[in-house]
HTML snippet that shows the backbone in 3Dmol.js (N, CA, C, O; Angstrom):
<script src="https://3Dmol.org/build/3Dmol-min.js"></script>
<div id="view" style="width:600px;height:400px;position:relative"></div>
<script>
const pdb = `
ATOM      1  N   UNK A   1     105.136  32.301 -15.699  1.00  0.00           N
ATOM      2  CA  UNK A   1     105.038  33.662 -15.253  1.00  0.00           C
ATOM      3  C   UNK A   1     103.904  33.769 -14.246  1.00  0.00           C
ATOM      4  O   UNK A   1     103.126  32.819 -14.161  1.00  0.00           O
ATOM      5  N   UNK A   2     103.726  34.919 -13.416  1.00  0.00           N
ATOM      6  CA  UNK A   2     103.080  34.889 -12.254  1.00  0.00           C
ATOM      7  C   UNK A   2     102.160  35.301 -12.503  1.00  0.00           C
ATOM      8  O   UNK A   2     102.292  36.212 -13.320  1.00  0.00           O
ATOM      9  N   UNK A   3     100.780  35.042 -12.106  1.00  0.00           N
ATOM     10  CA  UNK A   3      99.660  35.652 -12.683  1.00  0.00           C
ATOM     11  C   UNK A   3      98.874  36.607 -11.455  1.00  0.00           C
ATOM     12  O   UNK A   3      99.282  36.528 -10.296  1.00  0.00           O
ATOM     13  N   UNK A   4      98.049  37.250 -11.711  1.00  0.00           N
ATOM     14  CA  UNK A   4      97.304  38.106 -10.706  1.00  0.00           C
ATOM     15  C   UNK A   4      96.681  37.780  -9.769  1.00  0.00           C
ATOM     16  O   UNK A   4      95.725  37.206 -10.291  1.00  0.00           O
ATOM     17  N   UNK A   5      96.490  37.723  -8.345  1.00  0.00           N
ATOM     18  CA  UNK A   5      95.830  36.955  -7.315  1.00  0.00           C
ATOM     19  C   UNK A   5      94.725  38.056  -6.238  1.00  0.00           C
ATOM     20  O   UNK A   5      94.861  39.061  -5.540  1.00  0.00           O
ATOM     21  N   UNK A   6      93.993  37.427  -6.511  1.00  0.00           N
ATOM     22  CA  UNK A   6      92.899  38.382  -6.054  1.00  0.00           C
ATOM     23  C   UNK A   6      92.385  38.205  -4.643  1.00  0.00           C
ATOM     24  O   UNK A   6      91.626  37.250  -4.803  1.00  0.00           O
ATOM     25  N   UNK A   7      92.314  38.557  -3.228  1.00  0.00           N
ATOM     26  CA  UNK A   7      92.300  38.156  -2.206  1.00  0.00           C
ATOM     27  C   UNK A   7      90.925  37.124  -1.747  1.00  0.00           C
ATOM     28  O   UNK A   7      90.854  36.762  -0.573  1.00  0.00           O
ATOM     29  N   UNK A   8      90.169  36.815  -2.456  1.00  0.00           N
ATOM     30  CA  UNK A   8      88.942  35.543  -2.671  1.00  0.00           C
ATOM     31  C   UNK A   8      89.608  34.974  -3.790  1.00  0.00           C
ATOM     32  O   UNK A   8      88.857  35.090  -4.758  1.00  0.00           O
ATOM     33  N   UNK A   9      90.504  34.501  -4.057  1.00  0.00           N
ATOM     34  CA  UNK A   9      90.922  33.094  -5.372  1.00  0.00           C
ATOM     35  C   UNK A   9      91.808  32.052  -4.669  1.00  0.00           C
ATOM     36  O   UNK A   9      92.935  32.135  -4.181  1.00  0.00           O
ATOM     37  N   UNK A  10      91.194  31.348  -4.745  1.00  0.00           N
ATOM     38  CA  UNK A  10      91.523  30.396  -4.125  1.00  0.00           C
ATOM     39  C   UNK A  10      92.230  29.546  -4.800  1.00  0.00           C
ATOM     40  O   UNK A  10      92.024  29.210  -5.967  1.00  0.00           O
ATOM     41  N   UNK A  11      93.454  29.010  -3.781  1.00  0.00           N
ATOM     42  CA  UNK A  11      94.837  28.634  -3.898  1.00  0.00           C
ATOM     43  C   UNK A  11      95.522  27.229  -3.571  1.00  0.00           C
ATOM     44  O   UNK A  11      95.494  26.713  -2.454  1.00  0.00           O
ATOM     45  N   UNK A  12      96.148  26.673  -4.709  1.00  0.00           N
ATOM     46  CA  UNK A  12      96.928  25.580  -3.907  1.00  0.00           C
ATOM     47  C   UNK A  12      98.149  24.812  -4.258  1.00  0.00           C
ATOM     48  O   UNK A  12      98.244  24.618  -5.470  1.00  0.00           O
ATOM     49  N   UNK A  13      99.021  24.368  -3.604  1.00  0.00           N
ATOM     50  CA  UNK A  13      99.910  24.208  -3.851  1.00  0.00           C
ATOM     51  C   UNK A  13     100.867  23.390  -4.915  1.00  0.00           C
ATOM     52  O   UNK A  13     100.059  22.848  -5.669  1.00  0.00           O
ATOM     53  N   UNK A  14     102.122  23.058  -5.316  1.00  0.00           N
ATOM     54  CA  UNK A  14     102.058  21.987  -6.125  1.00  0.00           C
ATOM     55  C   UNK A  14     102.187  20.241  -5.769  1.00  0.00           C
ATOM     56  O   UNK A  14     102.341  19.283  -6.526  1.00  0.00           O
ATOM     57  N   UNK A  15     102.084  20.307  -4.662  1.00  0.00           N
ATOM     58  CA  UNK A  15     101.828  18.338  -4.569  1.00  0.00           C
ATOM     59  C   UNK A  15     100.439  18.291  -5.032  1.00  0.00           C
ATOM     60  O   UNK A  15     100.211  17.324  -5.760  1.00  0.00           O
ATOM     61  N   UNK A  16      99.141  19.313  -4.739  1.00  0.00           N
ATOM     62  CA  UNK A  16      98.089  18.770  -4.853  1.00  0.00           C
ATOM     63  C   UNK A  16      97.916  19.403  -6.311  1.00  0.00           C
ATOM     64  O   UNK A  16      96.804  19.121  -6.757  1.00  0.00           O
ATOM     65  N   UNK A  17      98.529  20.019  -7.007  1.00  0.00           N
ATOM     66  CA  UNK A  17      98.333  19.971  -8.601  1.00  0.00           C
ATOM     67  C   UNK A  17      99.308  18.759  -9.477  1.00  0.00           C
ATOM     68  O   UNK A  17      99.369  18.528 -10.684  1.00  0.00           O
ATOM     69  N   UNK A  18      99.963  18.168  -8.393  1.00  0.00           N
ATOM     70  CA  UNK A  18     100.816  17.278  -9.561  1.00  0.00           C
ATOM     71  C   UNK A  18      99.614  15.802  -8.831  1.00  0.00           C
ATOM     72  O   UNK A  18      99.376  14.851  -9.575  1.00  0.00           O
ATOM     73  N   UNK A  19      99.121  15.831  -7.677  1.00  0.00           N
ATOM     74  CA  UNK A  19      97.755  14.590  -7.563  1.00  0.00           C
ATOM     75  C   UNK A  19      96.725  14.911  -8.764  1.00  0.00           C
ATOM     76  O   UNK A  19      96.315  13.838  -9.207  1.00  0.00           O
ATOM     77  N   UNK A  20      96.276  15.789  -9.309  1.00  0.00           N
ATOM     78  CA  UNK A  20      95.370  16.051  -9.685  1.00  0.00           C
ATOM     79  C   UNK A  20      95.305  15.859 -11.435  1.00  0.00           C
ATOM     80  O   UNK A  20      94.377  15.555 -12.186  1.00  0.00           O
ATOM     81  N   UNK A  21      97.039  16.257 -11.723  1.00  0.00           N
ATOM     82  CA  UNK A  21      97.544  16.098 -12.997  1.00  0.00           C
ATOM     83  C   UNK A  21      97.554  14.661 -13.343  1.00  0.00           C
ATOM     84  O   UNK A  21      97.251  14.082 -14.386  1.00  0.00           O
ATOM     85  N   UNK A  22      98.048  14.167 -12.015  1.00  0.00           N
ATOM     86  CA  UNK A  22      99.048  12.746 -12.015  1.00  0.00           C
ATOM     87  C   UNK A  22     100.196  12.591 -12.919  1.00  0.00           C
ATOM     88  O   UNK A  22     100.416  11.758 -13.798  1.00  0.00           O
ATOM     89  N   UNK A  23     101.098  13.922 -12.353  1.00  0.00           N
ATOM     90  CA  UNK A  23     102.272  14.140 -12.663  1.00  0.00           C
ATOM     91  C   UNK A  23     103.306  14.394 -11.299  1.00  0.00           C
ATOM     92  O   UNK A  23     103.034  14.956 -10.238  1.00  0.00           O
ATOM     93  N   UNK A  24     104.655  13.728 -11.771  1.00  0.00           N
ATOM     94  CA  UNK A  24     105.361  14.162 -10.026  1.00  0.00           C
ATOM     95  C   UNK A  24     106.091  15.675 -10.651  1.00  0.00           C
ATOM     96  O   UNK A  24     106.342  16.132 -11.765  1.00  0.00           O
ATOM     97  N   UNK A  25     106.247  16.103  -9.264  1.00  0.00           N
ATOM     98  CA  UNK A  25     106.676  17.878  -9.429  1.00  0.00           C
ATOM     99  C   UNK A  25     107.561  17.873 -10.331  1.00  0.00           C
ATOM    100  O   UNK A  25     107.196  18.832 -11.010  1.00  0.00           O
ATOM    101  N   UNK A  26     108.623  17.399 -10.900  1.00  0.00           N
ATOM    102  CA  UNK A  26     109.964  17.746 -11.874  1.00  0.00           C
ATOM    103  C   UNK A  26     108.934  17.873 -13.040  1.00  0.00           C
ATOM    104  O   UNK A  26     109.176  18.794 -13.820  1.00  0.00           O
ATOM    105  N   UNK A  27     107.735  17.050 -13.325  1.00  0.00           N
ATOM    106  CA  UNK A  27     107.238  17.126 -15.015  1.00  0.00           C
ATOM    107  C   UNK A  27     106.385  18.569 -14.708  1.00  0.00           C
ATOM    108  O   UNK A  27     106.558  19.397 -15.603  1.00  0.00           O
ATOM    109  N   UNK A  28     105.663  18.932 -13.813  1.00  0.00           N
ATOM    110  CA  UNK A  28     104.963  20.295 -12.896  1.00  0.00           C
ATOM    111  C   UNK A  28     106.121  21.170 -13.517  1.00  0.00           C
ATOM    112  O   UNK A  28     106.058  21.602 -14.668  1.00  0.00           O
ATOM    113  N   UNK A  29     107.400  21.445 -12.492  1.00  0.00           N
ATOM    114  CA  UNK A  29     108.158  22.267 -12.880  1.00  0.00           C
ATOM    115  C   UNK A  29     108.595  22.747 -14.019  1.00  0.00           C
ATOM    116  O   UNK A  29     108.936  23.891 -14.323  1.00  0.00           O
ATOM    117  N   UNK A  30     108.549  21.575 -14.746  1.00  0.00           N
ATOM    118  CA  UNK A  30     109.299  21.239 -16.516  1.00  0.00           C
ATOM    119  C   UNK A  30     108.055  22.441 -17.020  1.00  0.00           C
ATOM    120  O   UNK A  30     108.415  23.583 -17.305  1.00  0.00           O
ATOM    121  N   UNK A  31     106.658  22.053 -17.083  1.00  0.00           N
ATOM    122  CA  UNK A  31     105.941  22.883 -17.483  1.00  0.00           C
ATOM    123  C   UNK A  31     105.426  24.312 -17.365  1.00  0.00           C
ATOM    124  O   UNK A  31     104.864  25.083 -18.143  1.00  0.00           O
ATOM    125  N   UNK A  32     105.910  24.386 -15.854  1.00  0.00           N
ATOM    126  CA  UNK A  32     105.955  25.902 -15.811  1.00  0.00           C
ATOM    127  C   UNK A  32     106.851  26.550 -16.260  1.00  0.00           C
ATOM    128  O   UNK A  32     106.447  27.615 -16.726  1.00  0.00           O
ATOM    129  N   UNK A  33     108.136  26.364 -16.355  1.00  0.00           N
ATOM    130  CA  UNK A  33     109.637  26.752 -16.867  1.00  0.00           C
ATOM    131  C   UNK A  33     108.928  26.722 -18.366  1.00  0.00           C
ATOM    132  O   UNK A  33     109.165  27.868 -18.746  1.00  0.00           O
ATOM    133  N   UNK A  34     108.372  26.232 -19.181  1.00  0.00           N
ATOM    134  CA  UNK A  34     108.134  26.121 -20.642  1.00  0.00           C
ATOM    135  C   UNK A  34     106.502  27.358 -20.950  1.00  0.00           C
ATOM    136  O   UNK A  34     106.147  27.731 -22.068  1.00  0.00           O
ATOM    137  N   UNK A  35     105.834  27.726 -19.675  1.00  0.00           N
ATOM    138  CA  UNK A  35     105.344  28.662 -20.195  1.00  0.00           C
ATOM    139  C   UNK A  35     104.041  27.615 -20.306  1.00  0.00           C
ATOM    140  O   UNK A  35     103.233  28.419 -20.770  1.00  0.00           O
ATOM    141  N   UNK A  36     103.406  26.549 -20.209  1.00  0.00           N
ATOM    142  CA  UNK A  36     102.240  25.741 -19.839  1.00  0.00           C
ATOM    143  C   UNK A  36     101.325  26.001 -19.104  1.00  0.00           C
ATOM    144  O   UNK A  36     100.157  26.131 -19.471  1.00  0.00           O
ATOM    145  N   UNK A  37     101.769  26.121 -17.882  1.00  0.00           N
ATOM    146  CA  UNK A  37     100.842  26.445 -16.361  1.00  0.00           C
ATOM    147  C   UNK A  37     101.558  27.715 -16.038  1.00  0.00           C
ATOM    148  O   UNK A  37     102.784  27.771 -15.947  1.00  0.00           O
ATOM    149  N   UNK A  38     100.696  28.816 -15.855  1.00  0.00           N
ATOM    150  CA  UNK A  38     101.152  29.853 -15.055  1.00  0.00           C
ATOM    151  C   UNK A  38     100.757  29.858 -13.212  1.00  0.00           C
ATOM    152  O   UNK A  38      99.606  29.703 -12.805  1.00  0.00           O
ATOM    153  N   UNK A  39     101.408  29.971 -12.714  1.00  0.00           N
ATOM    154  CA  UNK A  39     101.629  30.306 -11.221  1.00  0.00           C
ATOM    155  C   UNK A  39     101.592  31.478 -10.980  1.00  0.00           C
ATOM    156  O   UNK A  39     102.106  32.403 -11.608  1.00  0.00           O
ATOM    157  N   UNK A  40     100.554  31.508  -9.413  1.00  0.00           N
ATOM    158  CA  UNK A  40     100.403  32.766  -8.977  1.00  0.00           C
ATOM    159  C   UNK A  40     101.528  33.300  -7.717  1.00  0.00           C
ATOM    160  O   UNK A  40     101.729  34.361  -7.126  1.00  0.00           O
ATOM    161  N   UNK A  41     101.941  32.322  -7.699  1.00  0.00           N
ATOM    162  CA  UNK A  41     103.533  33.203  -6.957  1.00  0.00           C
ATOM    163  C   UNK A  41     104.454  31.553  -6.804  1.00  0.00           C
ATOM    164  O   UNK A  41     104.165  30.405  -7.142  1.00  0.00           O
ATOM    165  N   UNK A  42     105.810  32.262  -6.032  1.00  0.00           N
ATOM    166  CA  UNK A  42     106.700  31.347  -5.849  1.00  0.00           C
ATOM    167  C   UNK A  42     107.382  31.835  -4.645  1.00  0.00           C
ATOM    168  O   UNK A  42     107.760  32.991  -4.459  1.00  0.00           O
ATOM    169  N   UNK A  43     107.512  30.753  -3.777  1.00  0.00           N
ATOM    170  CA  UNK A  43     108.564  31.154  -2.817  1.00  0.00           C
ATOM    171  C   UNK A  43     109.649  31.531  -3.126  1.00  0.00           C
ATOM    172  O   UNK A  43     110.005  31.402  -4.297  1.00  0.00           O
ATOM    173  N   UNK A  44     110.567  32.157  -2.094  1.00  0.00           N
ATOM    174  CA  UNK A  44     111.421  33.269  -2.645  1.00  0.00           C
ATOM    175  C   UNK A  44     112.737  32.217  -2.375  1.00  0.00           C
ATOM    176  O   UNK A  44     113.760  32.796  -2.740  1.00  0.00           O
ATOM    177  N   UNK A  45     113.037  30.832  -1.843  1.00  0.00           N
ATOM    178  CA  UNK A  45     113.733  30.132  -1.513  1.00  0.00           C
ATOM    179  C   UNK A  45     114.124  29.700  -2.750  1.00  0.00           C
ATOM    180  O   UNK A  45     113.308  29.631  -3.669  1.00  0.00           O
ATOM    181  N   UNK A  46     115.832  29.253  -2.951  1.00  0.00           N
ATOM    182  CA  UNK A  46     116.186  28.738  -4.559  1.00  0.00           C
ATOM    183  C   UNK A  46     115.516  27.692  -5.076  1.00  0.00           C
ATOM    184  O   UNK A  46     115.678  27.559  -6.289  1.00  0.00           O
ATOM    185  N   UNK A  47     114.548  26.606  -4.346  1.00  0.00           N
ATOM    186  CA  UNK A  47     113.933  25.453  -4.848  1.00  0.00           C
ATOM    187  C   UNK A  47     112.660  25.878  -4.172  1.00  0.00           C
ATOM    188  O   UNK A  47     112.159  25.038  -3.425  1.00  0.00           O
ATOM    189  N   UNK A  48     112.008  27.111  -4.311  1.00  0.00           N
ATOM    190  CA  UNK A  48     110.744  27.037  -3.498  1.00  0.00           C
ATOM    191  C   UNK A  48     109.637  26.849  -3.905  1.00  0.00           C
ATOM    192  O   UNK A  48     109.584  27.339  -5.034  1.00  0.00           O
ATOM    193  N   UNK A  49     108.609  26.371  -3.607  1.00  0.00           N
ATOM    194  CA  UNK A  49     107.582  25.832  -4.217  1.00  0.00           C
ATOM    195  C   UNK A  49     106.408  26.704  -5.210  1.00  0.00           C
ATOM    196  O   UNK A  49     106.612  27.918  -5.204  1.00  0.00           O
ATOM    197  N   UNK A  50     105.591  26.390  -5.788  1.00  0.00           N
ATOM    198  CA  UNK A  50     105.115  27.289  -6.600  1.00  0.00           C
ATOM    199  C   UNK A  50     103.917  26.917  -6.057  1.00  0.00           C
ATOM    200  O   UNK A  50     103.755  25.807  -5.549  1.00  0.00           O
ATOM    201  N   UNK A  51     102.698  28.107  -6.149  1.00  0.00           N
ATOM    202  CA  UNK A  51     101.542  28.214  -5.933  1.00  0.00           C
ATOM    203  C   UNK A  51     100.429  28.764  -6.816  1.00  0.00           C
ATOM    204  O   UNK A  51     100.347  29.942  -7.165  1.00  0.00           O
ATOM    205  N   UNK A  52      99.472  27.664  -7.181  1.00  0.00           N
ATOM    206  CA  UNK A  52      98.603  28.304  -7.719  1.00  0.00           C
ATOM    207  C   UNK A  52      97.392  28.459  -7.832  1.00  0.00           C
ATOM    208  O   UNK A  52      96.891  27.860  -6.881  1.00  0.00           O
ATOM    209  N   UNK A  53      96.675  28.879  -8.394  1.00  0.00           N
ATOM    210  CA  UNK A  53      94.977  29.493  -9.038  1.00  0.00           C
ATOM    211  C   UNK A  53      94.496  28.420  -9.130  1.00  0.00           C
ATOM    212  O   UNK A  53      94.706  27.926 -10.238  1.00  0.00           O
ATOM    213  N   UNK A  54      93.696  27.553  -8.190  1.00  0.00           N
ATOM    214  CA  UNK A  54      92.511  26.543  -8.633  1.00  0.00           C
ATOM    215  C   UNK A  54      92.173  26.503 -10.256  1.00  0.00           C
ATOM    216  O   UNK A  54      92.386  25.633 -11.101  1.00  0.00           O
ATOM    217  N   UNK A  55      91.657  27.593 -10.320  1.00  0.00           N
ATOM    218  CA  UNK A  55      90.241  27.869 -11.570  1.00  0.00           C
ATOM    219  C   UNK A  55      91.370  27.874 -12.526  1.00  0.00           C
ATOM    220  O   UNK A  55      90.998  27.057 -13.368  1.00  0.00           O
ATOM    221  N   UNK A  56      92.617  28.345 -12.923  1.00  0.00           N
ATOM    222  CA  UNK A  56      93.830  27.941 -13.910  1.00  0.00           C
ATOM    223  C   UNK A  56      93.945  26.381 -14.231  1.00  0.00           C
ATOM    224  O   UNK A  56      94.027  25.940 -15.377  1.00  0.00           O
ATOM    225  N   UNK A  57      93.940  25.471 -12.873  1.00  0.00           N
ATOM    226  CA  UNK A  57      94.799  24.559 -12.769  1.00  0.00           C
ATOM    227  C   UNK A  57      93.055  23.775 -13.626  1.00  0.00           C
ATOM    228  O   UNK A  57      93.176  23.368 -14.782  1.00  0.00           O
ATOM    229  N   UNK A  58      91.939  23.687 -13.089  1.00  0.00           N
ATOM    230  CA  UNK A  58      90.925  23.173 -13.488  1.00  0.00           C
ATOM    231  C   UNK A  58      90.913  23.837 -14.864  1.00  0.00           C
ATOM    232  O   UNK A  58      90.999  22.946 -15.709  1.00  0.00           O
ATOM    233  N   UNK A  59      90.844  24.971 -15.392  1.00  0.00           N
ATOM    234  CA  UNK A  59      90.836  24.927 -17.074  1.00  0.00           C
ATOM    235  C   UNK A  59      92.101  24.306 -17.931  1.00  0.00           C
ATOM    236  O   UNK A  59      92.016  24.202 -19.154  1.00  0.00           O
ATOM    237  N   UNK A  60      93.096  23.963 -17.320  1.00  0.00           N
ATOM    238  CA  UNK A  60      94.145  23.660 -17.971  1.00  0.00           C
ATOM    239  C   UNK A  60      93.845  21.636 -17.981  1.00  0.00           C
ATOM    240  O   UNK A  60      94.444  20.994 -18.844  1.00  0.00           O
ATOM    241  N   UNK A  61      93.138  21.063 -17.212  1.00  0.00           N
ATOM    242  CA  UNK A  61      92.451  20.092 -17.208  1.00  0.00           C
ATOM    243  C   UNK A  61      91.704  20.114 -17.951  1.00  0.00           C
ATOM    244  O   UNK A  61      92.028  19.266 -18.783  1.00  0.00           O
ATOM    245  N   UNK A  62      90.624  20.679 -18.293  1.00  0.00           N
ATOM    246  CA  UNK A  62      89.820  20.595 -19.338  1.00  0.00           C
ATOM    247  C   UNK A  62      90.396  20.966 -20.483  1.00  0.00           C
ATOM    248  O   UNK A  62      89.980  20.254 -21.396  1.00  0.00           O
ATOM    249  N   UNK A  63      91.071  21.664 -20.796  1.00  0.00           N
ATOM    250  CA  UNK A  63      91.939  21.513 -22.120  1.00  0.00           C
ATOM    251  C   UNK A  63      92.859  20.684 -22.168  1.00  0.00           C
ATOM    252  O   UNK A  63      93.631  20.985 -23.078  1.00  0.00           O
ATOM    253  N   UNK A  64      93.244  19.530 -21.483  1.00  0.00           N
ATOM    254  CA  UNK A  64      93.642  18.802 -21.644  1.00  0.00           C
ATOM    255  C   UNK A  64      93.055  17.369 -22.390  1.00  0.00           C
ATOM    256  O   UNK A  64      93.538  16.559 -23.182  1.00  0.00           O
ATOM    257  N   UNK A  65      91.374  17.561 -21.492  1.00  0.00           N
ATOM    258  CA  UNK A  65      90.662  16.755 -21.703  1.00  0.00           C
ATOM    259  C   UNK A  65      90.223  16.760 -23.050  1.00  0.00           C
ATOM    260  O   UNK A  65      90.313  15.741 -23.734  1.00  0.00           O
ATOM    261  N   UNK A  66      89.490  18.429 -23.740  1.00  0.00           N
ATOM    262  CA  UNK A  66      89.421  18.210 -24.975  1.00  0.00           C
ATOM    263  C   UNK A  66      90.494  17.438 -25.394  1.00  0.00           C
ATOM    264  O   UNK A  66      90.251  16.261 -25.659  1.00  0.00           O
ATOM    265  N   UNK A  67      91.808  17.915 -25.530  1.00  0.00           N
ATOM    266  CA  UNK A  67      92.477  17.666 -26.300  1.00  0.00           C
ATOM    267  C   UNK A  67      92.564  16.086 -27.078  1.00  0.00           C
ATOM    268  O   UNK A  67      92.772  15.666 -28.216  1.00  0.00           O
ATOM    269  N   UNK A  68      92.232  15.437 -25.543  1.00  0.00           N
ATOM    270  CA  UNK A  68      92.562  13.902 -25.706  1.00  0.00           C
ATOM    271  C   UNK A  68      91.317  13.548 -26.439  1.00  0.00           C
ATOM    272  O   UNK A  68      91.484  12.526 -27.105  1.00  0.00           O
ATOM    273  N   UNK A  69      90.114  14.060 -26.537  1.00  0.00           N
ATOM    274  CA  UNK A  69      89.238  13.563 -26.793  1.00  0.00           C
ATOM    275  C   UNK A  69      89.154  14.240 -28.691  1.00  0.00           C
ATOM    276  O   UNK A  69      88.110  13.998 -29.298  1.00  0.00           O
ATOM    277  N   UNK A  70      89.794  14.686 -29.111  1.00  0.00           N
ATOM    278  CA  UNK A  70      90.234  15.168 -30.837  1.00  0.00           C
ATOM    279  C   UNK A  70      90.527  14.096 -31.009  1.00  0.00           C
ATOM    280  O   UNK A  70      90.802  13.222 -30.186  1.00  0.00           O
ATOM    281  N   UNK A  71      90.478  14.056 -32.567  1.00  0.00           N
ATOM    282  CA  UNK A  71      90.803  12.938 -33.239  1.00  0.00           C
ATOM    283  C   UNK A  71      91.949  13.292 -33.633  1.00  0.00           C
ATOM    284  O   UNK A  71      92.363  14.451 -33.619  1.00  0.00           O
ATOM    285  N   UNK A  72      92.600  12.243 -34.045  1.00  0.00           N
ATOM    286  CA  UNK A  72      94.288  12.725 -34.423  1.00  0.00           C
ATOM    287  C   UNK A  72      94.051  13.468 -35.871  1.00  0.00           C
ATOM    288  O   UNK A  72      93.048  13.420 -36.582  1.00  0.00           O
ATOM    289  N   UNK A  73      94.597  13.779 -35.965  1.00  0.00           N
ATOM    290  CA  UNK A  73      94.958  15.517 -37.007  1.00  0.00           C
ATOM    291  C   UNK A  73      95.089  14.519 -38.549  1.00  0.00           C
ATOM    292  O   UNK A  73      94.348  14.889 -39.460  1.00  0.00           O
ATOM    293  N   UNK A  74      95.901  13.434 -38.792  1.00  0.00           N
ATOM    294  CA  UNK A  74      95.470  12.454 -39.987  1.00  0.00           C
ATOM    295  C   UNK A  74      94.211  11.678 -40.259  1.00  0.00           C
ATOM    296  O   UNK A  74      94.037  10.949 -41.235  1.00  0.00           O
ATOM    297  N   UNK A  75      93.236  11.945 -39.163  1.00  0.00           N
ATOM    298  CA  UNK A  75      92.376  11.036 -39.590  1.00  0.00           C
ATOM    299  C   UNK A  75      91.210  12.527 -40.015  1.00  0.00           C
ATOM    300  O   UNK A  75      89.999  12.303 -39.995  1.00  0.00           O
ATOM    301  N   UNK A  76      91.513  13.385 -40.229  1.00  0.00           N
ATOM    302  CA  UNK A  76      90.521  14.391 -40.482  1.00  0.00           C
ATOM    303  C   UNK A  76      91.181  14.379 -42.032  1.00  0.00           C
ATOM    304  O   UNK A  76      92.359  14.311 -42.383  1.00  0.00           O
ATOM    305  N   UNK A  77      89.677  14.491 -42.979  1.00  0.00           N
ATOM    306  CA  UNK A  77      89.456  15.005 -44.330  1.00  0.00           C
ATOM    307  C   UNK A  77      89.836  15.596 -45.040  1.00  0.00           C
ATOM    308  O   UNK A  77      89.037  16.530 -44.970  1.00  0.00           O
ATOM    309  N   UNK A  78      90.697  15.929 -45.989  1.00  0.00           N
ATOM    310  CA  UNK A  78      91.809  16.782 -46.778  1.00  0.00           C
ATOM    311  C   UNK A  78      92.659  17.479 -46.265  1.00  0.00           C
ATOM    312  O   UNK A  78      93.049  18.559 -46.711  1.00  0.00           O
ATOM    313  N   UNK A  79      93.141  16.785 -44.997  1.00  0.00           N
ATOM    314  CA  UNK A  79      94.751  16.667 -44.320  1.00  0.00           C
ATOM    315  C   UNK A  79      95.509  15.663 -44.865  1.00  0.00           C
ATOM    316  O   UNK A  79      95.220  14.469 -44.950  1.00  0.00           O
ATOM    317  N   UNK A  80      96.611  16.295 -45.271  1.00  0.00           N
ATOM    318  CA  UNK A  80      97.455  15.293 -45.625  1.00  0.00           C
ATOM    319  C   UNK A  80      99.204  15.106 -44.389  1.00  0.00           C
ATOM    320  O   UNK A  80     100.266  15.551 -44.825  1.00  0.00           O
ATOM    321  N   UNK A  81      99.170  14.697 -43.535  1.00  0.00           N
ATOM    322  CA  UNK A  81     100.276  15.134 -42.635  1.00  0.00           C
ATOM    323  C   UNK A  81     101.229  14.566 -43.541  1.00  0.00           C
ATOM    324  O   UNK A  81     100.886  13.919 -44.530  1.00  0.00           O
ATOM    325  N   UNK A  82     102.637  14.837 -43.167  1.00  0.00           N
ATOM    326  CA  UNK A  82     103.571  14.347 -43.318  1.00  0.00           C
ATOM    327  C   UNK A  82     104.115  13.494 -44.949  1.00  0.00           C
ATOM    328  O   UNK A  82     105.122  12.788 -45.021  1.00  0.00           O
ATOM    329  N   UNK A  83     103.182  13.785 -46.110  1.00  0.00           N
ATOM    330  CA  UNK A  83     103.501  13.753 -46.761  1.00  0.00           C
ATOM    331  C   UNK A  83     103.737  14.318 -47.985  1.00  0.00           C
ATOM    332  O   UNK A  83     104.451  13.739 -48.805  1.00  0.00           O
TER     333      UNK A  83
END
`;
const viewer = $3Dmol.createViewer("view");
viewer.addModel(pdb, "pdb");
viewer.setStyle({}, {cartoon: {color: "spectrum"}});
viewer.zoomTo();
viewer.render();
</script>
């Protein structure tokens, strides 16, 4: 979904968010279609490109980063997964 763009927020496109992800655009797209990354607009063309919010695309990196850096969810203390 499209988020609010404020005329100082600075913007960019998706080749240089799928360099930055190190993802190619179809896994980009996959995630915006699922509600992941929000975009601050889209071209109005049937395959048109999506554009977005720096400061989105950099917190969605760092929550990525935590993420990787958690310990897996079984190795924590009176979790019992899956059994």
């Amino acid at each position: 979904m499209p988020e609010t763009v404020s005329p100082n927020t600075e913007l960019i496109g998706s080749k240089a968010v799928c360099v930055m992800l190190d993802i190619d655009r179809a896994t980009l797209s996959r995630w915006v279609r699922e509600g992941h990354i929000a975009y601050a607009y889209k071209s109005p063309e049937a395959n048109g490109a999506y554009v977005f919010k720096l400061e989105v695309i950099e917190k969605f990196i760092a929550d990525l980063q935590i993420l990787a850096a958690a310990p897996p969810v079984d190795a924590l203390p009176g979790l019992e997964v899956g059994r």
